[in-house]
C-alpha positions in Angstrom: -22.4 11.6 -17.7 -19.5 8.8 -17.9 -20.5 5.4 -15.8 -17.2 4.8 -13.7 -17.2 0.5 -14.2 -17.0 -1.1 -10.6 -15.6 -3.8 -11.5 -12.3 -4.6 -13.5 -14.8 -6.4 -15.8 -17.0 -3.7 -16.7 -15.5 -2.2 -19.6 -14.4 -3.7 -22.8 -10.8 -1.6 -22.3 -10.2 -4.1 -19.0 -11.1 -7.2 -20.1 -8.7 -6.6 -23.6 -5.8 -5.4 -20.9 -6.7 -8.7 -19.0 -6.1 -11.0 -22.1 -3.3 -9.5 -22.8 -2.0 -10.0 -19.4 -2.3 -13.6 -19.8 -1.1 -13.4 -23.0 2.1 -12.2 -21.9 2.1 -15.1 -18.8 1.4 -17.6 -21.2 4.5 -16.9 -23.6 6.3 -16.7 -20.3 5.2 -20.1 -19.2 5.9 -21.3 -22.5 9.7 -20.1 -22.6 10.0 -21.7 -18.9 8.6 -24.8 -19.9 10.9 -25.0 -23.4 13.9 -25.1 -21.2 12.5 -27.7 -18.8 11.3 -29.8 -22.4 15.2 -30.1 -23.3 16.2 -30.8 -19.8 14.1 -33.6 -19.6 14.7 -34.7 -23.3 18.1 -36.6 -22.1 15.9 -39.1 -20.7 12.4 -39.4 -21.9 9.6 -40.3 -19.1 6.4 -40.0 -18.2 7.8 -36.5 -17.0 8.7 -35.5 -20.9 5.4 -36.2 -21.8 3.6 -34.8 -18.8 5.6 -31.5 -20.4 4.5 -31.8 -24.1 0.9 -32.2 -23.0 1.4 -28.5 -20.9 3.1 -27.6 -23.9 0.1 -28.5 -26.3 -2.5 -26.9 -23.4 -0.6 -24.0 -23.3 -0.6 -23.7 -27.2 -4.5 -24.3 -27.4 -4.9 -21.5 -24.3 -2.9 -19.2 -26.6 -5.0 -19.6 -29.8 -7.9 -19.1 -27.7 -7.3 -15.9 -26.0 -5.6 -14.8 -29.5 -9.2 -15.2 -30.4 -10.8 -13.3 -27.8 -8.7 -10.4 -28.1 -9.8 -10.0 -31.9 -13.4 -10.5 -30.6 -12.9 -7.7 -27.8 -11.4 -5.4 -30.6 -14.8 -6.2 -32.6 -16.7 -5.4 -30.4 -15.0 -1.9 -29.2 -14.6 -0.7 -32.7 -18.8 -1.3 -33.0 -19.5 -0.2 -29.4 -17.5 3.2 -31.1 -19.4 3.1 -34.2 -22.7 2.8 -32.3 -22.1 5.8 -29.9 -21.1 8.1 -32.5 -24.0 6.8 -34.4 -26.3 8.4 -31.5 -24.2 10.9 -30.8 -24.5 12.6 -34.9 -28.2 13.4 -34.6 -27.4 15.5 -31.4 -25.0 17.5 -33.6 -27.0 17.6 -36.4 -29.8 19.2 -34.4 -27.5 21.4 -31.8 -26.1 23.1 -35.9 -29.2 23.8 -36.8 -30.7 25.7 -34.4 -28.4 28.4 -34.8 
């Protein structure tokens, strides 16, 4: 009997296609804001900077959620492990009652 999740939280599958939806919003924002950088590069302000510091949060929010996808990946690959783990005594014993 599978457990259907109930939330789009409740399986490690969702949560890795989550990250890598912000993933993919992140290099967006980042492509967006490189053209806005070297608009505002003509004159420097308070604006420019404003931009480099998005630019530097963005960067950080990048590494991060690089990280969490390795760490979701982890932890599918031993969830796998572990349920096939349980599931080889079951064999075992179903081939030799025959």
């Amino acid at each position: 009997m599978s457990i259907q999740p109930e939330t789009p939280f409740d399986s490690v599958e969702s949560a890795q296609e989550y990250v890598r939806l912000l993933l993919q919003a992140i290099d967006e924002a980042k492509n967006d804001l490189a053209a806005d950088i070297d608009a505002a590069t003509a004159k420097p302000d308070r604006r420019l900077e404003a931009l480099r510091v998005i630019h530097y949060k963005l960067d950080k929010l990048d590494v991060h959620l690089r990280s969490s996808s390795r760490l979701l990946n982890d932890l599918r690959t031993l969830r796998r492990l572990l349920l096939e783990e349980r599931m080889l005594p079951v064999i075992k014993r179903t081939g030799t009652e025959g």
